[in-house]
N, C-alpha and C positions, 0 to 999 in steps of 0.2 A: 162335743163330737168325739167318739172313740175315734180308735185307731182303724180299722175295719172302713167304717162309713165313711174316714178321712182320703183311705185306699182307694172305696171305690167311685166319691167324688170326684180324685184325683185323675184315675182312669178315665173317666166319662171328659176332663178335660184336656190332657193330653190327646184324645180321639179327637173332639169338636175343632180344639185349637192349633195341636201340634207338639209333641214330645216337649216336656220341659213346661207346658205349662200346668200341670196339676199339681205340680212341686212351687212355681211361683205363685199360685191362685190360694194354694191349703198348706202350704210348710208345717211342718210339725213344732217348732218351736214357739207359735201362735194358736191362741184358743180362741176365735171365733166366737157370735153370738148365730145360734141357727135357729131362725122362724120356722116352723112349723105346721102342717093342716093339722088338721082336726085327726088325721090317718097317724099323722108323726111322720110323714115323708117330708121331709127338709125343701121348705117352698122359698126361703131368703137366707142368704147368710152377709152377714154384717162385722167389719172392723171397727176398732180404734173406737174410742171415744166421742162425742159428739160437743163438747165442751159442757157436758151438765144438761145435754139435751134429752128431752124424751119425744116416745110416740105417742102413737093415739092410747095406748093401754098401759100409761105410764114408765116404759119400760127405758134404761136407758139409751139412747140412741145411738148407733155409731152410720160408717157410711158405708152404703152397697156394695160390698163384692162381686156378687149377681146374685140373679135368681135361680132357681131352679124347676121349669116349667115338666107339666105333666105330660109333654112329648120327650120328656129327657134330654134335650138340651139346654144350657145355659142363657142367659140372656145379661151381659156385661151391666155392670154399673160401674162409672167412674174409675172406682179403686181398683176394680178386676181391670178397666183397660191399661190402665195404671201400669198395675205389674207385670200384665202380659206385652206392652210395650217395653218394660225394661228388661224382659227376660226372653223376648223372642227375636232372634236376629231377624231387620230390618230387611224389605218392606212385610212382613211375614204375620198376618192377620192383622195388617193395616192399611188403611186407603191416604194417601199422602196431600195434601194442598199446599197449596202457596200462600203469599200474603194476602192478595184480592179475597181469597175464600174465610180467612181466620175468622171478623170479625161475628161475622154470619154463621159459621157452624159451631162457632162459644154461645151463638145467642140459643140454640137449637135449632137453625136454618137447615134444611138438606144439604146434601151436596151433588152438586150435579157433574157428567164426566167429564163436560171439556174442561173442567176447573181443576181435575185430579193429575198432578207431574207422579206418582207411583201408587203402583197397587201388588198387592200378594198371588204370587201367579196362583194360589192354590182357593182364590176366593172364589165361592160360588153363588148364586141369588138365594136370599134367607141367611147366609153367614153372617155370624155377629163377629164387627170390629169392630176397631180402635180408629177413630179419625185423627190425623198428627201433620203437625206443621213440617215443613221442608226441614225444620231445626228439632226435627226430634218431640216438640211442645205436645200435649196430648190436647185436642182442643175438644173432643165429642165419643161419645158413641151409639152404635146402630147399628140397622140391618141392611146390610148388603142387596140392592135392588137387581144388580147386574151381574155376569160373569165377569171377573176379572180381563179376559177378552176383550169381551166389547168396553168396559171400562176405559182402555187404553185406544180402544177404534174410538170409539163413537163422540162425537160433536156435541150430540144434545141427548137427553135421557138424565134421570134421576140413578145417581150412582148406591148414593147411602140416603137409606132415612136415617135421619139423626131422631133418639131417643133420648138424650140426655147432653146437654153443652156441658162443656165446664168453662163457668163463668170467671172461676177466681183463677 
C-alpha cells in the first residue's frame, strides 16, 4: 500500500468511524497485506501473521482488518475492532454488554437492546461496531440494526447483528 492510498483509506475511516481512527486502523509504521479485485481497488486488508497459515490461493494468511465494500464503506474484522476499540474514547463506535450477554455474542449470537448498559451516541442503523463487555473485552463485531436512541429506549428489538464473535 503507498502512502497516497494509505491517506485516503485513512480518510474514508476517520469519516465512517471518527477522527483518529484511520491512524489506528492504517498507521504508517505497519505494511498490511491488501486483497484486491480483479479492478486493483483494495476489497481486504489483512495483518500480523497467521501462524504459517494460508488461504484458499496459498497466500499467507494474517487476520482481517476489514474490508472494503463497493459502497465505500468498511466493514470491521476483529483486529479493526480491536484497534478502534483501543483508540477511540469509550462508548464511541461501540455498543456495550454485560456479563448475561458475553457468552452468546463470543459465539456470533446478536445482540439485542434490553441487554445493551452503553451505546455511542453517534450510532446509526447499518454502522459498523465494535461489541465490548462492561470491562472494556472486545467480545464481536457488526452491524448496527438501531439508532443509538432507541438502543437505549427500547425493551426488545435486535440492537447489533453480530458478524464475527471473537471466540479466543
Amino acid at each position: 500500500m503507498d502512502a497516497t492510498e494509505r491517506r485516503q483509506l485513512a480518510t474514508v475511516a476517520d469519516y465512517q468511524f471518527g477522527r483518529g481512527a484511520g491512524a489506528a486502523l492504517f498507521p504508517d509504521d505497519e505494511e498490511p497485506e491488501v486483497r484486491r479485485t480483479t479492478s486493483g481497488r483494495p476489497s481486504q486488508i489483512h495483518v500480523g501473521p497467521d501462524a504459517g497459515g494460508h488461504d484458499d490461493l496459498g497466500r499467507p494468511a494474517g487476520e482481517r482488518l476489514v474490508s472494503y465494500g463497493d459502497d465505500g464503506r468498511f466493514r470491521l474484522g476483529l483486529a479493526g475492532g480491536r484497534r478502534l476499540v483501543e483508540s477511540l474514547p469509550s462508548p464511541t463506535g461501540r455498543i456495550v454488554v454485560g456479563d448475561e450477554s458475553e457468552p452468546f455474542v463470543r459465539e456470533g449470537k446478536n445482540v439485542f437492546a434490553k441487554f445493551v448498559r452503553a451505546v455511542g451516541s453517534e450510532i446509526r442503523p447499518g454502522d459498523e461496531v465494535a461489541v465490548v463487555h462492561e470491562e472494556g473485552r472486545l467480545l464481536a463485531v457488526g452491524r448496527a440494526e438501531l439508532p443509538a436512541s432507541a438502543i437505549e429506549t427500547f425493551d426488545t428489538g435486535m440492537a447489533v447483528k453480530v458478524k464475527s464473535g471473537n471466540r479466543g
